[in-house]
C-alpha positions in Angstrom: 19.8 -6.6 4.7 19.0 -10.3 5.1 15.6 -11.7 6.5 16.7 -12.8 9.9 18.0 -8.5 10.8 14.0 -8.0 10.1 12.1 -5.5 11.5 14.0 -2.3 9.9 15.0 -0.4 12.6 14.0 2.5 10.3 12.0 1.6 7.1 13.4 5.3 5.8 11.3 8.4 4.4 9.6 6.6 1.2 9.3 8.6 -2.4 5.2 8.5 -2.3 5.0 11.4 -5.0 4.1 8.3 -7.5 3.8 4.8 -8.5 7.1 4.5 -10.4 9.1 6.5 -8.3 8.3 4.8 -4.5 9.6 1.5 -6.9 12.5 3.4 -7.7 12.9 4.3 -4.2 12.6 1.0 -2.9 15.5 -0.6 -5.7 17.4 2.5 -4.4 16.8 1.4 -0.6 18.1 -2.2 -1.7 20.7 -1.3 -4.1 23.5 -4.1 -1.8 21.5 -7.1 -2.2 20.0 -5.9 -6.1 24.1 -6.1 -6.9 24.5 -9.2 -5.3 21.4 -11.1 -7.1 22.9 -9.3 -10.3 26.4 -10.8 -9.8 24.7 -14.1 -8.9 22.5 -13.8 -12.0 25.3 -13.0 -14.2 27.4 -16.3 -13.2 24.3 -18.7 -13.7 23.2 -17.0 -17.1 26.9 -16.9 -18.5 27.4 -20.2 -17.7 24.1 -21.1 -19.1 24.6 -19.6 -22.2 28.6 -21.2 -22.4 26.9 -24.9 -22.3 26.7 -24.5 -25.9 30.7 -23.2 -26.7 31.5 -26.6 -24.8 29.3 -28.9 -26.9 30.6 -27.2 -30.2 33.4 -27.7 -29.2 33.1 -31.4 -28.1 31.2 -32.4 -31.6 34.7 -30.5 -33.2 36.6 -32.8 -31.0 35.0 -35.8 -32.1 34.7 -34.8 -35.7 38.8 -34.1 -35.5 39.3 -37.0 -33.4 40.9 -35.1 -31.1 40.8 -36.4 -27.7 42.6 -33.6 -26.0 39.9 -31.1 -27.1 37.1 -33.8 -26.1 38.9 -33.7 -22.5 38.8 -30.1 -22.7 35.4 -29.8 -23.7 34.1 -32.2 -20.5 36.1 -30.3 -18.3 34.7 -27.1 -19.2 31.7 -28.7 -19.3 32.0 -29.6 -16.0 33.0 -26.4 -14.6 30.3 -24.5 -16.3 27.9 -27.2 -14.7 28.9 -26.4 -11.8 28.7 -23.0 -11.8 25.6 -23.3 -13.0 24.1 -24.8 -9.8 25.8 -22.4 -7.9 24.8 -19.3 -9.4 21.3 -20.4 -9.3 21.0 -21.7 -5.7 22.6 -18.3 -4.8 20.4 -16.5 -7.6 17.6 -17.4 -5.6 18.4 -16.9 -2.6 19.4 -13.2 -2.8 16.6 -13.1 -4.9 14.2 -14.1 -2.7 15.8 -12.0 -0.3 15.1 -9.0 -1.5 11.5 -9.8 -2.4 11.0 -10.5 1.2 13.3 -7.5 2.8 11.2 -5.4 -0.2 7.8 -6.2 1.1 8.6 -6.1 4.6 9.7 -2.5 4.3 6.6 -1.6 2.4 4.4 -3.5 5.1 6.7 -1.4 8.4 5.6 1.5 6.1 2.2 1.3 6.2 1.8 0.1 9.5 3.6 3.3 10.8 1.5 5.2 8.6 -1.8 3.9 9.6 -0.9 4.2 13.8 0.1 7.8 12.9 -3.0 8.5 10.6 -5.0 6.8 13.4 -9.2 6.6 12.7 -8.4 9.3 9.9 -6.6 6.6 8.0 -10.1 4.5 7.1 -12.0 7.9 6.4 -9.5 9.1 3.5 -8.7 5.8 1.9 -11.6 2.5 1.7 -10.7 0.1 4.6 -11.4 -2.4 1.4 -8.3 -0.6 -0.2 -6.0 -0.5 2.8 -6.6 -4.2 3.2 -5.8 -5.2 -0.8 -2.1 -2.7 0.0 -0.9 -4.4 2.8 -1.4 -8.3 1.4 -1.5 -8.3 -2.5 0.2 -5.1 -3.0 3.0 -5.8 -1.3 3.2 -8.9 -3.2 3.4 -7.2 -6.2 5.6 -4.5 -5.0 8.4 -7.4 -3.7 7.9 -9.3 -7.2 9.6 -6.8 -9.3 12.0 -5.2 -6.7 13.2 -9.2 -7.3 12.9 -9.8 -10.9 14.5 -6.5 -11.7 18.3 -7.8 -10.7 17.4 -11.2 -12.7 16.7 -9.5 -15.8 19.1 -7.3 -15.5 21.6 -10.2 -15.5 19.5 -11.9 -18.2 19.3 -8.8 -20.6 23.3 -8.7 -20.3 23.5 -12.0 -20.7 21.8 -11.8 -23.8 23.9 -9.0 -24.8 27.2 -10.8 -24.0 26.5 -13.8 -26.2 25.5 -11.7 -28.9 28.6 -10.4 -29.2 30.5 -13.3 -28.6 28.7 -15.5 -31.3 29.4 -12.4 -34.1 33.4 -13.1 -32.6 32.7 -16.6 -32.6 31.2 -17.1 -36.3 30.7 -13.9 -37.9 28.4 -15.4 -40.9 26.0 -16.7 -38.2 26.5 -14.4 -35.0 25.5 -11.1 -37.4 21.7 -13.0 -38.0 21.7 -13.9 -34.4 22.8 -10.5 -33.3 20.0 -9.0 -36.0 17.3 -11.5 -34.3 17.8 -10.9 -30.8 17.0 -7.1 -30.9 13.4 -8.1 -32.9 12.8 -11.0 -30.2 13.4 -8.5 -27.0 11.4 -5.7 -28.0 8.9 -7.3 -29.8 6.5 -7.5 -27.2 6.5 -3.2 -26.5 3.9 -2.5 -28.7 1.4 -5.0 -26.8 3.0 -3.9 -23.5 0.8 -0.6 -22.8 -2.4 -2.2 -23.7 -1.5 -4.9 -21.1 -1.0 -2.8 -18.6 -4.0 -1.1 -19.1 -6.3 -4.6 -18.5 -4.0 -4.9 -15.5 -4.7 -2.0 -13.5 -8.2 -2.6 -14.8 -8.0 -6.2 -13.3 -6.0 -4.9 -9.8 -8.6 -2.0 -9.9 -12.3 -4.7 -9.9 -10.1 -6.9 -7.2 -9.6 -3.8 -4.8 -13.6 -3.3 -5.2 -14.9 -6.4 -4.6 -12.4 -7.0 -1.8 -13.8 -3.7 -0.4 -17.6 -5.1 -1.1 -16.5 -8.2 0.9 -14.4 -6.6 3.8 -17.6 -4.6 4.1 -20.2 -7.1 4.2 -18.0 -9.6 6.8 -18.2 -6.3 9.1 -21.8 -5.7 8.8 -23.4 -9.3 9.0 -24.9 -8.8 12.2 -26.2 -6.0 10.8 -27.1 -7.1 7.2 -28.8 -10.7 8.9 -30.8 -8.5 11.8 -32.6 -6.7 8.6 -32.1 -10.0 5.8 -29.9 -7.9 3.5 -27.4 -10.8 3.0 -29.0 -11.3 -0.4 -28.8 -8.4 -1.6 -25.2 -8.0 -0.4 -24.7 -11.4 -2.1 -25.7 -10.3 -5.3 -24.0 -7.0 -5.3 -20.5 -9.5 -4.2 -21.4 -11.9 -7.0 -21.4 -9.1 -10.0 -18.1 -7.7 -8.3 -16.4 -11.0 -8.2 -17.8 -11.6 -11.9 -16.7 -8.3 -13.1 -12.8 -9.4 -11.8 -13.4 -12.9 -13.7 -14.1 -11.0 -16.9 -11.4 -8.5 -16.2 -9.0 -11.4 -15.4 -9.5 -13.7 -18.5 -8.7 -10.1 -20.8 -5.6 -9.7 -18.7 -4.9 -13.4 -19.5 -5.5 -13.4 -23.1 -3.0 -10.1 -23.6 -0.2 -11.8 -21.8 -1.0 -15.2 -23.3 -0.6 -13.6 -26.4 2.7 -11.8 -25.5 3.7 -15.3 -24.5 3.3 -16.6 -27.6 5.1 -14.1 -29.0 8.2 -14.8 -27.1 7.8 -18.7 -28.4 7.0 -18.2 -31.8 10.2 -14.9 -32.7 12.9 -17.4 -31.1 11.5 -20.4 -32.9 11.4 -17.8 -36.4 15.2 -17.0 -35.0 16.2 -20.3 -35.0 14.7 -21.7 -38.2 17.1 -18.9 -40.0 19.8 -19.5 -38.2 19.5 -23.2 -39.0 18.5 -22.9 -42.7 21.6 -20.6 -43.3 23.9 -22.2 -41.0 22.9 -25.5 -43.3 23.5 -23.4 -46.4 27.2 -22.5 -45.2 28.4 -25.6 -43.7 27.3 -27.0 -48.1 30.0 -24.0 -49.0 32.3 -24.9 -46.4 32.7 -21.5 -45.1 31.4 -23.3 -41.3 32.0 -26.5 -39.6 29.5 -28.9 -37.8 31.0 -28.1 -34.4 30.1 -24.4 -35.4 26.5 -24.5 -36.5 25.9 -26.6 -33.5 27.4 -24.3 -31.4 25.4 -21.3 -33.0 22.3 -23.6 -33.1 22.6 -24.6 -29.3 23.4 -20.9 -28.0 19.7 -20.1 -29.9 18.2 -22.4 -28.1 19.8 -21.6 -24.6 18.6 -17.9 -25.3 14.9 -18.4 -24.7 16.0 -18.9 -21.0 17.3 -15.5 -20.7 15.1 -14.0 -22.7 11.5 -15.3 -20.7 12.9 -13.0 -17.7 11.7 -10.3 -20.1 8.7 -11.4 -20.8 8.7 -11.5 -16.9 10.1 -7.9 -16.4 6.7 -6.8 -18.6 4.8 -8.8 -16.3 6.2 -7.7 -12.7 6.4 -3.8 -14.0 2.5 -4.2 -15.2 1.1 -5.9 -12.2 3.3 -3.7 -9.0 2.6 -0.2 -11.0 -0.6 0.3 -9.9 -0.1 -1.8 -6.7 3.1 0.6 -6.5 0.3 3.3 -6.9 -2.1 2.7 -4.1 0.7 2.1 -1.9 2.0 5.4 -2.7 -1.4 7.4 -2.2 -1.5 5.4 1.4 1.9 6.5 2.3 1.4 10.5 1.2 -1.3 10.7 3.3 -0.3 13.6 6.5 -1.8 14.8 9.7 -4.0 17.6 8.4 -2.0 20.2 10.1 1.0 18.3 10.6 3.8 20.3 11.6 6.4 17.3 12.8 6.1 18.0 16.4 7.7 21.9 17.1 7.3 22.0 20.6 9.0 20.0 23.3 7.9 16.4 23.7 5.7 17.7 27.4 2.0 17.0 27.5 0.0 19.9 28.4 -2.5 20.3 30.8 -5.7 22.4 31.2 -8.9 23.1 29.4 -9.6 21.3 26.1 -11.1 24.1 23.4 -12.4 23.9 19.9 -11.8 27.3 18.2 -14.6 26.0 15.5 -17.2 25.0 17.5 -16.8 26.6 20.6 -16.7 23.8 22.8 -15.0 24.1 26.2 -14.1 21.4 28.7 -13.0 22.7 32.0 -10.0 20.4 33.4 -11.1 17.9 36.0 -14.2 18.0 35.0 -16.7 16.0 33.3 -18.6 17.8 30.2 -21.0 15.9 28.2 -21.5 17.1 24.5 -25.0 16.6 22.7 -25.4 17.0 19.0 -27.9 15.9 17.2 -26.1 14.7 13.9 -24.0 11.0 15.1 -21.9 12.0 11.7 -20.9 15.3 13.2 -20.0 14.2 16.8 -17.5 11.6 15.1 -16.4 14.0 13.3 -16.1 16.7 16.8 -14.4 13.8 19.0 -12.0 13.1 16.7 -10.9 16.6 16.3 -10.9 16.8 19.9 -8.2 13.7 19.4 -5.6 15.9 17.6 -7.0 14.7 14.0 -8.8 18.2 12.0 -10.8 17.6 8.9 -8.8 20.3 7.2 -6.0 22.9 8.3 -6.2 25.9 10.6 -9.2 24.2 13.1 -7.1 22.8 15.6 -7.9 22.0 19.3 -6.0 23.7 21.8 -5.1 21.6 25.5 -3.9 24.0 27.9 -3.8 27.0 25.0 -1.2 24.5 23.3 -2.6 23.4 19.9 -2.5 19.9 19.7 -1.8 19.4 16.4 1.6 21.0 17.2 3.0 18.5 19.5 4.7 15.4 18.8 2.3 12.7 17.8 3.3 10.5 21.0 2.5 13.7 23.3 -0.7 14.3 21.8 -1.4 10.7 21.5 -0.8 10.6 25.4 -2.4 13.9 26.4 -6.1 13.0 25.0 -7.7 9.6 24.3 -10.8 9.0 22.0 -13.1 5.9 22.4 -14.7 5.3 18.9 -18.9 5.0 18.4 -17.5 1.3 17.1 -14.2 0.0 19.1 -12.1 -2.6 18.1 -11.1 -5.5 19.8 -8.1 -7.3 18.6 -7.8 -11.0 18.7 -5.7 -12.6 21.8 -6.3 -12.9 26.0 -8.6 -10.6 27.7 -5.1 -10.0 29.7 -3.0 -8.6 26.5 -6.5 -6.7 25.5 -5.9 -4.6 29.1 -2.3 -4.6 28.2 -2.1 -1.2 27.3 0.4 1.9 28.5 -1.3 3.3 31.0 -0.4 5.6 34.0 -1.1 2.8 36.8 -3.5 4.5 38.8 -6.1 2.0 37.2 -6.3 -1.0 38.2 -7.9 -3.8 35.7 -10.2 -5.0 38.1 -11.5 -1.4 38.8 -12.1 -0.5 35.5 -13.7 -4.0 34.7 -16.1 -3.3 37.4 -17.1 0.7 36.4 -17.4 -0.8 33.2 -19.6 -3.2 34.6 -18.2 -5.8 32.6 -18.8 -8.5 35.4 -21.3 -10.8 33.2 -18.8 -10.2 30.2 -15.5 -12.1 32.5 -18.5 -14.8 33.3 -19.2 -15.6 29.8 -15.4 -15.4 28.7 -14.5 -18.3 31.3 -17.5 -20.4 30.8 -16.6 -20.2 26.2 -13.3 -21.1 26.9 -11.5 -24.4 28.2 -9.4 -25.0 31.1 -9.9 -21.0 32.0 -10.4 -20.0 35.1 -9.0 -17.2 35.2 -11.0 -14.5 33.1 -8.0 -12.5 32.1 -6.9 -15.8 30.5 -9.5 -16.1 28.2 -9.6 -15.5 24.5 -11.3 -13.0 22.4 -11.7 -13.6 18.8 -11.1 -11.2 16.1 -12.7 -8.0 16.2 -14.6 -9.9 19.5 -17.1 -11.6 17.1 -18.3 -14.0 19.8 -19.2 -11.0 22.3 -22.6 -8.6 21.8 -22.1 -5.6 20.6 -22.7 -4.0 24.6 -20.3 -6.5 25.7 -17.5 -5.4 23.3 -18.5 -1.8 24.1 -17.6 -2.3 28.2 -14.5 -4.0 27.5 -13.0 -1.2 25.0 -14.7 1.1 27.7 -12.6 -0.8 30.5 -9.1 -0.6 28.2 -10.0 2.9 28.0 -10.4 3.7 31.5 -7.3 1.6 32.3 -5.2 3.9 30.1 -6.5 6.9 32.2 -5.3 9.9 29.8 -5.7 13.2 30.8 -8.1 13.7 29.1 -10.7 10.9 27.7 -12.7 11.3 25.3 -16.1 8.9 24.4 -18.5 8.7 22.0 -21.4 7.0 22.3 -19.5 4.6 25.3 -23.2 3.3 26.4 -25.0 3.2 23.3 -25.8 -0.7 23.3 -26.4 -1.3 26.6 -29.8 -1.5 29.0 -31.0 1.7 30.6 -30.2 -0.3 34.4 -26.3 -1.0 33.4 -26.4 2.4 31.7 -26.9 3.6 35.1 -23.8 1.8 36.7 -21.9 2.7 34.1 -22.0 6.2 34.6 -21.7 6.3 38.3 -18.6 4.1 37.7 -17.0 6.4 34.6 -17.4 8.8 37.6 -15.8 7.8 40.4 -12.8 6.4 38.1 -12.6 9.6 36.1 -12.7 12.1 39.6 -10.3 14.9 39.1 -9.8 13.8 35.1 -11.5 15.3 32.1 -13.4 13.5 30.8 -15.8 14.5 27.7 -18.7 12.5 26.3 -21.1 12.6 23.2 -24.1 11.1 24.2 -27.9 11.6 24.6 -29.1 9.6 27.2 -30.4 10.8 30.2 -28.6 9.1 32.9 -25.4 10.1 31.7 -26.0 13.7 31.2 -27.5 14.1 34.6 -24.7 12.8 36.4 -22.2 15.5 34.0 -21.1 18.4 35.8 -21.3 20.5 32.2 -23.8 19.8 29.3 -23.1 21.5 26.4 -25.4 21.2 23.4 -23.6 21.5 19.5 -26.3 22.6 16.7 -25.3 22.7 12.9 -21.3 23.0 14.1 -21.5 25.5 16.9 -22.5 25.2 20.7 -25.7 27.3 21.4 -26.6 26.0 25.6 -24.1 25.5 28.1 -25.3 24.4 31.6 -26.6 21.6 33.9 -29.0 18.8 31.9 -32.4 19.6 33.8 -32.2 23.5 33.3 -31.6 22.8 29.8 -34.3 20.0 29.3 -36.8 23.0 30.5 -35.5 25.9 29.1 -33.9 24.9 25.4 -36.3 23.0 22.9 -33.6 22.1 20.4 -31.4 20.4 23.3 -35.2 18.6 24.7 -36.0 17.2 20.9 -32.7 15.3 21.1 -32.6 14.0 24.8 -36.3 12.7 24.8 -36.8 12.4 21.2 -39.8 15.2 20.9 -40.3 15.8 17.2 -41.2 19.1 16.0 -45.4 18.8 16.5 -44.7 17.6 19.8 -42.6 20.7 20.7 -45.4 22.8 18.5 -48.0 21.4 20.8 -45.9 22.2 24.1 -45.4 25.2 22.9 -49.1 25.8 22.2 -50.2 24.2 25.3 -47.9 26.7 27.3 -49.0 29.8 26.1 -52.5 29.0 26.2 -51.5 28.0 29.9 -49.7 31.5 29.9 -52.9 33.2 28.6 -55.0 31.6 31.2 -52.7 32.7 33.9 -53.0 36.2 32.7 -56.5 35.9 32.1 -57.0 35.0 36.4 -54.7 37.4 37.5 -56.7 40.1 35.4 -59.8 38.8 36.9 -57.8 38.6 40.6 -57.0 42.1 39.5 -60.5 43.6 38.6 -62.3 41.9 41.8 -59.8 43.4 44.6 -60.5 46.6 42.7 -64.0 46.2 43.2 -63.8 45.1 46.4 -61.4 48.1 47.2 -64.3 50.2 45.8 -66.7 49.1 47.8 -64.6 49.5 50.9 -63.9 53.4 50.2 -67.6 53.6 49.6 -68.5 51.8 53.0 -65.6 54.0 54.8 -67.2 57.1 52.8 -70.6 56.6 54.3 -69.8 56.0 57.8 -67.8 58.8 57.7 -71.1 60.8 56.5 -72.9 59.4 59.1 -70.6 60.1 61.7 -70.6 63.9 60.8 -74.3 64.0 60.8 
């Protein structure tokens, strides 16, 4: 794979059951460009390491005034040279290579896992979290996918000169041959302990970059009630905690660092003393021990890639880790898509609560806990908190069609929608079914002050579509941000649409608009809306009130404002004396009424008495 074929077609089915196995997975996935760094890698490190053959045997030459050999000597000299610059140019190159082709596969990954995971993704795993995978941790991740094909080379590098100095000079190679083993490995015992103050490290980072990713989304918030200070604070002790964290870290691999100087440096005072001690007896010559001397000393280049190994392995394992957790994440009830790739049509139910939307209708949901209707619309959405609750569309359960099916079948419009940086045009640009025009969406989501104030921020604009939107629409109010997401959604015009909260930060008079508009668009469409205001639920052709995770009142929103007093606390806000009161006030009203028609009733008894009496007397009379 080289950078410019990037994108993968198909990043593949990762290993996510742990840390050390997705890396294995991903060394596995690269396995024709981890060969090619390693024959690379081999070429520049054997050459490296021969430097020192070819001065030995140069110093011989001179010693022996031999000028053939010297010859010899420069010419392998040069020829090692040069392989030495091409092996590394091309070292790097594949090397760098693979980090990038590694990290780009992990970031296709987690992209495709997030737009299948959808709003669920954020509510499983800390946005702070899913942030810190898809920058640093990929970093990490690509580091020792790369360094793993260098010190590979390096390690049999190390064990090729080994050898070759035992062949070479049999006195010297056995000490060199006993050192090398004690300089590798020496560093294993501190290894574990390292790791540990890394993933302590990586583990403060992730917090304080989910304190931070946090406070930048609530400043509006956090200045409208002059909490920046104490969000400050909280940021400052999470930033200090990572410093504290980080100097530990530091001091363990400083430490193992010094370890790798000091051994060689050990290595190579032995080898010189003895070497010394047999050129005295004879038994070596100077070309020899300079040889033997300079392959020591070319070692330590080799053998830093496993101090670096350490290092990579210690810093991606826990990156490796989260990465993992992100990518075993699954639809609750996610069964791979069994039925055919149709979307349904009909009624949208939800066996759990009860809720019914009739097709081509608009139903407006009221429930009194905002935490619960999230949680209700994005069921609705094809996404169940747990297995076995799934929505059925048509009598089809959603959760059973292919994710693009139910993706197009039913729409839901967060409480908070984003708006992703770029023109207001690519904003709109969004698969729709073309029965919705931009304009007439912008205008039922009365979004004509909103185009105004995009053209008059902007330069050289003049046409509102053309303007920019910053990230997350920063520069908009929060109403204004809430039409436009409402426009994009309208534009999409699913078959069924579902909105929470779609007017919640906007004047009662636009309010108004607005739902005449979500009308008119929306005819013949279903359409299904958590809110509590009014105006919206008296233009719904259904109101359906959810208590404590069941529906309880079904019906139009003035019958229901008189007759149910849970569904009347949350529409006009009446709290419980109010109700009390009302309550009171209408039986004693009740009583009063009773009262009067007793009274009505005792009078025209009277008076009925008094008429049979008259009629009684006359009648007297009359026989008389």
């Amino acid at each position: 794979m080289q950078i410019q074929d990037l994108p993968y077609s198909d990043p593949g089915v990762p290993d996510a059951r742990s840390g050390p196995r997705f890396l294995w997975w991903l060394g596995r996935n690269q396995l024709g460009g981890q060969l090619k760094a390693l024959a690379w890698g081999l070429l520049h490190f054997v050459a490296v390491s021969a430097l020192p053959f070819c001065v030995g045997l140069a110093v011989q030459a001179v010693v022996d005034r031999s000028g053939d050999r010297l010859a010899l000597a420069g010419g392998l000299l040069v020829l090692c040279g040069t392989a030495v610059a091409v092996g590394d140019t091309f070292l790097h190159r594949a090397a760098v290579t693979n980090w990038i082709t590694a990290a780009a596969r992990v970031q296709q990954l987690l992209a495709r896992k997030a737009t299948r995971l959808g709003s669920a993704l954020t509510r499983r795993v800390a946005a702070g979290e899913v942030v810190a995978v898809s920058t640093g941790d990929v970093e990490k991740i690509g580091w020792f996918v790369e360094a793993v094909s260098r010190f590979t080379a390096a390690a049999l590098t190390v064990g090729v000169v080994g050898v070759a100095l035992v062949v070479y000079q049999p006195a010297l190679g056995w000490v060199v041959a006993a050192g090398l083993p004690l300089v590798a490995l020496s560093v294993l015992p501190l290894l574990p302990r390292a790791t540990r103050r890394a993933d302590l490290q990586r583990a403060k980072a992730g917090r304080a970059t989910e304190l931070a990713s946090d406070t930048v989304a609530g400043l509006r918030v956090l200045r409208g009630i002059g909490g920046e200070d104490l969000f400050l604070d909280r940021y400052r002790r999470a930033s200090q905690e990572v410093r504290h964290a980080a100097v530990r870290s530091a001091r363990m691999w400083s430490l193992i660092s010094a370890i790798q100087v000091l051994l060689p440096g050990l290595l190579l005072i032995a080898v010189v003393w003895h070497g010394v001690q047999l050129a005295r007896q004879g038994r070596v010559t100077v070309g020899e021990l300079v040889t033997v001397y300079s392959a020591v000393m070319i070692l330590n280049y080799p053998l830093q890639h496993f101090t670096e190994i350490a290092m990579a392995y210690s810093f991606s394992r826990p990156s490796a880790k989260r990465a993992a957790r992100v990518l075993s994440l699954e639809r609750a009830t996610d069964t791979g898509g069994s039925l055919a790739d149709t979307v349904p049509d009909g009624d949208l139910y939800d066996p759990a609560t009860g809720l019914l939307a009739p097709a081509g209708r608009l139903t407006a949901v009221v429930c009194g806990d905002p935490d619960a209707a999230g949680l209700l619309a994005e069921r609705l959405g094809g996404h169940p908190a747990e297995a076995g609750t799934s929505v059925l569309l048509g009598g089809v359960p959603l959760d059973e069609l292919p994710l693009e099916a139910a993706r197009t079948a039913v729409l839901v419009q967060d409480k908070d929608p984003v708006l992703l940086s770029g023109s207001l045009r690519e904003l709109l640009d969004v698969p729709s079914s073309g029965a919705v025009r931009a304009e007439d969406a912008l205008a039922a989501a009365q979004c004509g002050d909103v185009l105004a104030a995009l053209v008059q921020g902007s330069l050289d604009v003049t046409d509102p579509l053309d303007a920019r939107i910053t990230e997350r629409g920063r520069s908009l109010s929060g109403g204004q941000r809430q039409r436009l997401a409402l426009a994009r959604s309208l534009i999409t015009d699913p078959g069924v649409l579902v909105l929470d909260e779609p007017t919640s930060a906007v004047d009662s008079h636009t309010e108004a608009r607005i739902a005449e508009g979500l009308r008119a668009v929306r005819s013949g469409r279903t359409t299904v809306v958590f809110t509590s205001s009014p105006l919206l639920l008296d233009l719904a052709d259904r109101v359906v009130l959810v208590h404590e995770g069941e529906v309880v009142a079904v019906g139009a929103h003035r019958e229901l404002v008189r007759s149910e007093r849970r569904y009347r606390s949350v529409v006009t806000r009446e709290t419980d004396d109010e109700a009390a009161l009302e309550e009171d006030e209408a039986a004693l009203h009740s009583k009063a009424l009773e009262e009067d028609e007793a009274a009505l009733r005792s009078k025209a008894l009277e008076e009925d008495e008094v008429a049979l009496r008259s009629r009684a007397l006359e009648e007297i009379e009359e026989s008389a």
